[in-house]
C-alpha positions in Angstrom: -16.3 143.2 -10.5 -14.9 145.9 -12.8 -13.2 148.4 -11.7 -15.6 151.4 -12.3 -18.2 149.4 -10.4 -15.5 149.1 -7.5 -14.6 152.5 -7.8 -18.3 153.7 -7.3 -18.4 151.4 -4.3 -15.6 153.3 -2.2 -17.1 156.7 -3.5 -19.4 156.0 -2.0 -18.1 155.0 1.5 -16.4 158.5 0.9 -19.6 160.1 1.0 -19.9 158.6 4.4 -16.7 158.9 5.8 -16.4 161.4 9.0 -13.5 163.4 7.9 -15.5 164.1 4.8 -17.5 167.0 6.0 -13.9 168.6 7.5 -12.9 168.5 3.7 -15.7 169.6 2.3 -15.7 172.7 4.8 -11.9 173.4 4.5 -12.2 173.3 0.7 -15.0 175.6 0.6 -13.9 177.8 3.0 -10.7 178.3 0.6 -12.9 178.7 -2.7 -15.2 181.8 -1.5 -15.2 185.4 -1.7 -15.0 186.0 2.1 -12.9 183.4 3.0 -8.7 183.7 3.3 -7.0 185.2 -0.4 -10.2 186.0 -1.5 -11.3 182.4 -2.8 -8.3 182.8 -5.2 -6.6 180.0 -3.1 -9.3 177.6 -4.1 -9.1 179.0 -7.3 -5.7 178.6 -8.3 -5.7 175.4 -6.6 -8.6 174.0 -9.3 -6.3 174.7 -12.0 -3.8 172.4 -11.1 -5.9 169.4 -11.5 -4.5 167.2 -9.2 -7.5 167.2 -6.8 -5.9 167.7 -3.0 -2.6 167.8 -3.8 -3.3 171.2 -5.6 -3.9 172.6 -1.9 -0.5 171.8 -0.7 1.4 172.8 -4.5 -0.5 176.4 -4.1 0.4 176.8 -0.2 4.2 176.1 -1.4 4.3 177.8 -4.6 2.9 181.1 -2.3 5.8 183.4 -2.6 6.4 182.6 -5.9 2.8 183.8 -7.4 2.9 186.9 -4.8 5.8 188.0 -6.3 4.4 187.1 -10.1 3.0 190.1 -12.2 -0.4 189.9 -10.9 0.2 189.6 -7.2 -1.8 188.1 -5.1 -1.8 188.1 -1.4 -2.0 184.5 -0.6 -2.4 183.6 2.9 -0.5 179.8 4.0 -2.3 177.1 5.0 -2.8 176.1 8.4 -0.7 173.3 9.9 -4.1 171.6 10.4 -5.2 172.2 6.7 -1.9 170.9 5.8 -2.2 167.9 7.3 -5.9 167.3 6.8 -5.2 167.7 3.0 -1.8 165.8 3.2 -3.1 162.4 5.2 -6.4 162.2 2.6 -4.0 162.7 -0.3 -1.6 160.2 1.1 -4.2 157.5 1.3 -4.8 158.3 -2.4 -1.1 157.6 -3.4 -1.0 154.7 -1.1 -3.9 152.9 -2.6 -2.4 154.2 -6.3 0.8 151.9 -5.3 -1.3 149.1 -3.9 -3.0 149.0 -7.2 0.4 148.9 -9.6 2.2 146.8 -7.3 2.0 143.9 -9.4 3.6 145.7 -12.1 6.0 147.8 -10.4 7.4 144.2 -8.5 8.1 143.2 -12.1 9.2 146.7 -13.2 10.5 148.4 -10.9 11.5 151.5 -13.7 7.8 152.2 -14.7 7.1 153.4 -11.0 7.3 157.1 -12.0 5.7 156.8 -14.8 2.5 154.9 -13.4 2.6 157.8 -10.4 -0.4 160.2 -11.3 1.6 163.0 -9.4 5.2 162.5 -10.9 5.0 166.6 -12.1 5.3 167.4 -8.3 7.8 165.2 -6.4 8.9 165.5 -3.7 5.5 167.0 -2.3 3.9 164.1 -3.6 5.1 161.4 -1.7 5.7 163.7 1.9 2.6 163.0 3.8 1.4 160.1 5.4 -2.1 158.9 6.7 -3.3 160.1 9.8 -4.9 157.0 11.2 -7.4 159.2 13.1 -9.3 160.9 10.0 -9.6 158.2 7.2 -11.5 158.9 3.6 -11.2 155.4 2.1 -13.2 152.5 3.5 -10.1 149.5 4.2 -13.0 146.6 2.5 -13.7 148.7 -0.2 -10.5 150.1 -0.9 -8.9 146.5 -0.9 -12.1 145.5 -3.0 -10.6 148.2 -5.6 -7.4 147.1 -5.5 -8.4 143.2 -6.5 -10.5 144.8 -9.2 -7.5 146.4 -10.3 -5.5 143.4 -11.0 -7.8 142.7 -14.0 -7.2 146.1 -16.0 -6.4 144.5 -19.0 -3.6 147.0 -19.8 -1.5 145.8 -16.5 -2.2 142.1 -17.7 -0.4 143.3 -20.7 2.3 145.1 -19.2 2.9 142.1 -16.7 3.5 139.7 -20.1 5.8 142.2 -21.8 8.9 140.2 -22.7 11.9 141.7 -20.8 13.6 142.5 -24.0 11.5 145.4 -24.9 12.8 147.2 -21.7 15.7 145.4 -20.7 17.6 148.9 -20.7 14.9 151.4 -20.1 15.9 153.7 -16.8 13.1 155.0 -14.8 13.5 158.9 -15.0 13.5 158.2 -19.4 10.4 156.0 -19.4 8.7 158.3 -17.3 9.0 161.5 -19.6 9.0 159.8 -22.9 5.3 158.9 -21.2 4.7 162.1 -20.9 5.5 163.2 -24.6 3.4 160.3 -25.5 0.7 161.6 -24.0 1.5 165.1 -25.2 1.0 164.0 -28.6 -2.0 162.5 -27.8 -3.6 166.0 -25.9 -2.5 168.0 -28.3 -4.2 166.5 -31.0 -7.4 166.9 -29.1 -10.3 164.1 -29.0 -11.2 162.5 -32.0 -7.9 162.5 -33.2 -5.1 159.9 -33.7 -1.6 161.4 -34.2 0.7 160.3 -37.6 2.8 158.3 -35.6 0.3 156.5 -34.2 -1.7 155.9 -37.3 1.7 155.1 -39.4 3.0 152.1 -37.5 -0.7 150.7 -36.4 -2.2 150.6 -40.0 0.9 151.0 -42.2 4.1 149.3 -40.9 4.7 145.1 -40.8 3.1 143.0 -37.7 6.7 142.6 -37.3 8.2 145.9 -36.3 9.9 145.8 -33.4 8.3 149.6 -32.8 5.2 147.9 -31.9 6.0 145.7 -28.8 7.8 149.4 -27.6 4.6 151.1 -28.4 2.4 148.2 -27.0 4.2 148.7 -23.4 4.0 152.2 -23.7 0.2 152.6 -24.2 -0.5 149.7 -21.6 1.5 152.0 -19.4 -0.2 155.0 -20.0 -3.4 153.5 -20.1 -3.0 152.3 -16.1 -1.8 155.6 -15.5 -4.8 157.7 -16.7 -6.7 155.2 -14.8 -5.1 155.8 -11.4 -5.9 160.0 -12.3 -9.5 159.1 -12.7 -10.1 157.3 -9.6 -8.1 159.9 -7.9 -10.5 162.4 -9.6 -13.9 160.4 -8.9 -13.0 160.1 -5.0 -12.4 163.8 -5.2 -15.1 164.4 -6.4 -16.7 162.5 -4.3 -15.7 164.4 -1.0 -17.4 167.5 -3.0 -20.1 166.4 -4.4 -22.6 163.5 -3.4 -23.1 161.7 -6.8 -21.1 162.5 -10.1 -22.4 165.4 -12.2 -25.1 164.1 -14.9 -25.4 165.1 -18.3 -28.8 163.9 -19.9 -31.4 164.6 -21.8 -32.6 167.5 -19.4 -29.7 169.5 -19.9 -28.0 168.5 -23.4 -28.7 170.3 -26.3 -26.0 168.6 -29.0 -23.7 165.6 -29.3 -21.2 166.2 -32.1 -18.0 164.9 -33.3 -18.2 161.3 -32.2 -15.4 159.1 -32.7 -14.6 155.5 -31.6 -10.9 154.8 -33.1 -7.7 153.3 -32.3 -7.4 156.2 -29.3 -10.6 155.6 -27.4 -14.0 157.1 -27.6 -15.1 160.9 -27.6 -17.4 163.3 -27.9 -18.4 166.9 -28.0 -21.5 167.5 -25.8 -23.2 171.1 -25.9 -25.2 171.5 -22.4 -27.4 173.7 -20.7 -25.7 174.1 -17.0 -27.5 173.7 -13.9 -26.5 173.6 -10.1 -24.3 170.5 -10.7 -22.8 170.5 -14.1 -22.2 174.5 -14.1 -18.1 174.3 -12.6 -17.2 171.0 -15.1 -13.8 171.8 -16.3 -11.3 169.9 -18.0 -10.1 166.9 -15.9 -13.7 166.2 -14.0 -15.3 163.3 -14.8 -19.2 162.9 -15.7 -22.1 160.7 -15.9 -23.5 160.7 -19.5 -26.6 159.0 -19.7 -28.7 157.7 -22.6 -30.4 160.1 -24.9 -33.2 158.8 -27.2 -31.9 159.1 -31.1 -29.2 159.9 -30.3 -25.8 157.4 -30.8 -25.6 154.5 -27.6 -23.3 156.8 -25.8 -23.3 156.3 -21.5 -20.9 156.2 -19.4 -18.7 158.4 -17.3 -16.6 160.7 -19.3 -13.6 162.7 -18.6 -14.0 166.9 -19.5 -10.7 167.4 -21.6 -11.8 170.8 -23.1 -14.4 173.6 -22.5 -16.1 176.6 -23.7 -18.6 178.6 -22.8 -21.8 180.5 -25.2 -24.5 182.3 -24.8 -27.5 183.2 -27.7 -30.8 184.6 -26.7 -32.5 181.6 -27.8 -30.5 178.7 -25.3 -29.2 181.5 -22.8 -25.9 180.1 -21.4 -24.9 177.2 -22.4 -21.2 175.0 -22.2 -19.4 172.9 -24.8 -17.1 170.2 -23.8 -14.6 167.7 -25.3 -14.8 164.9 -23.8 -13.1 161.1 -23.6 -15.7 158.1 -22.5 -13.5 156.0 -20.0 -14.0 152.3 -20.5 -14.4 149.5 -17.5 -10.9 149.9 -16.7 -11.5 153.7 -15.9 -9.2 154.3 -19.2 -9.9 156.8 -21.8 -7.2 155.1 -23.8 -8.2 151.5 -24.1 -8.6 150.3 -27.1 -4.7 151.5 -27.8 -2.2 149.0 -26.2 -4.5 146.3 -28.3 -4.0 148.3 -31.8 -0.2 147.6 -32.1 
């Protein structure tokens, strides 16, 4: 079983878990006009694209954006939000580490790195589960997690000679990770940074920079990974099924590229109920339109803007990364060097 097949599966034991509704109230609740701060609590917390976690960074970060230049009377969480948010987030992080255990047991430095919430530790890692309110199915969580161990990138990590870390320390892996992936982002989709393209298609088979670069994009690879299932059973306490961008809605698929990268897309799209709040970070459902290029599959929303002509009426433009089997936008890159 793949993993994105395995992932739907405990989505959708989400979709009937009990605590789901409690969730799906609280989140609301905090999103709305009438409801505490306005709906800027929910608001802000969207922005920070680390699904519930974002709750708990906004209810700690309060007194710091009250105090910012446009203040905004934030009211705390309850204890009972707090912990409702912390226990499902929690069981998110602690099926993340049952995934990567493999590879953190043989390198024990890459933990932070392969951590989808390393830009906010401690908070990260200070709840725990409350055994009473579960999200994640045990079968089909353990399902995911077998599944998991086949993600071809951790197969490669696990056969990385111990050489090409041998004096790596955890906090220096972790952000040189994160400038890779900088460089990556800030290129935007479609594109392959210089550094990239200069040591895959111009330096020796031999370079020793490729083994470094090999672990480093197997690394990153897993890691975007763990951020998408994270994301999909997110989504999946809002939302039923992901939203689905077809032939209904679309208008315009531009700017493909399959390279060295991964796969991309820009997709111009007539909103409706379910694809009108896509922002960068959600994932979607593409499914296949006639004539156009064999492009399906669930895609990850790295870039947006919105349009409106009195021809189409409103309609939404989005840059978008196709996520492999492994739930990777980034695939094809560990394999390249």
């Amino acid at each position: 079983m793949t993993i994105t097949k395995a992932a739907y599966r405990l989505c959708k034991s989400v979709v009937r878990a009990e605590v789901r509704r409690e969730l799906q109230e609280r989140i609301h609740n905090l999103s709305i006009a009438s409801g505490p701060g306005g709906g800027q609590f929910g608001s802000l917390a969207s922005k920070q694209g680390v699904q519930l976690l974002s709750f708990l960074v906004i209810d700690q970060e309060r007194a710091r954006i009250s105090a910012g230049p446009l203040p905004l009377a934030l009211p705390p969480l309850s204890e009972s939000d707090r912990k409702l948010f912390g226990s499902a987030h929690a069981e998110m992080t602690r099926l993340d580490d049952q995934c990567v255990q493999p590879v953190v047991s043989r390198w024990p430095v890459v933990r932070t790195a392969l951590f989808p919430y390393s830009h906010f530790p401690p908070l990260a890692e200070t709840h725990r589960p409350d055994a009473s309110k579960l999200l994640l199915s045990e079968p089909e969580a353990a399902n995911l997690v077998e599944a998991f161990a086949q993600h071809s990138d951790m197969r490669m990590i696990l056969t990385t000679p111990d050489h090409v870390f041998a004096q790596g320390d955890e906090n220096g892996i972790h952000q040189a990770l994160l400038e890779f992936l900088g460089r990556i982002q800030q290129g935007g989709v479609g594109h392959v940074p210089s550094a990239i393209e200069q040591l895959v298609f111009h330096a020796s088979s031999s370079h020793p920079q490729r083994a470094v670069m090999r672990f480093f994009s197997a690394l990153l690879s897993v890691r975007e990974s763990l951020h998408n299932l994270n994301q999909m059973i997110y989504q999946a306490i809002l939302a039923d099924k992901p939203p689905i961008l077809d032939e209904d809605c679309i208008i315009s698929i531009s700017d493909t590229h399959n390279n060295v990268v991964g796969s991309s897309a820009v997709i111009a799209f007539q909103p409706d109920a379910y694809t009108h709040f896509l922002g960068p970070g959600d994932l979607a459902l593409v499914k296949v339109i006639p004539n156009h290029l064999p492009l399906k599959g669930l895609v990850r929303v790295e870039g947006l803007r919105f349009e409106y002509s009195r021809d189409l009426g409103s309609t939404h433009t989005i840059s978008t990364r196709f996520l492999n089997d492994d739930l990777s936008p980034f695939g094809p890159l560990s394999k390249a060097f």
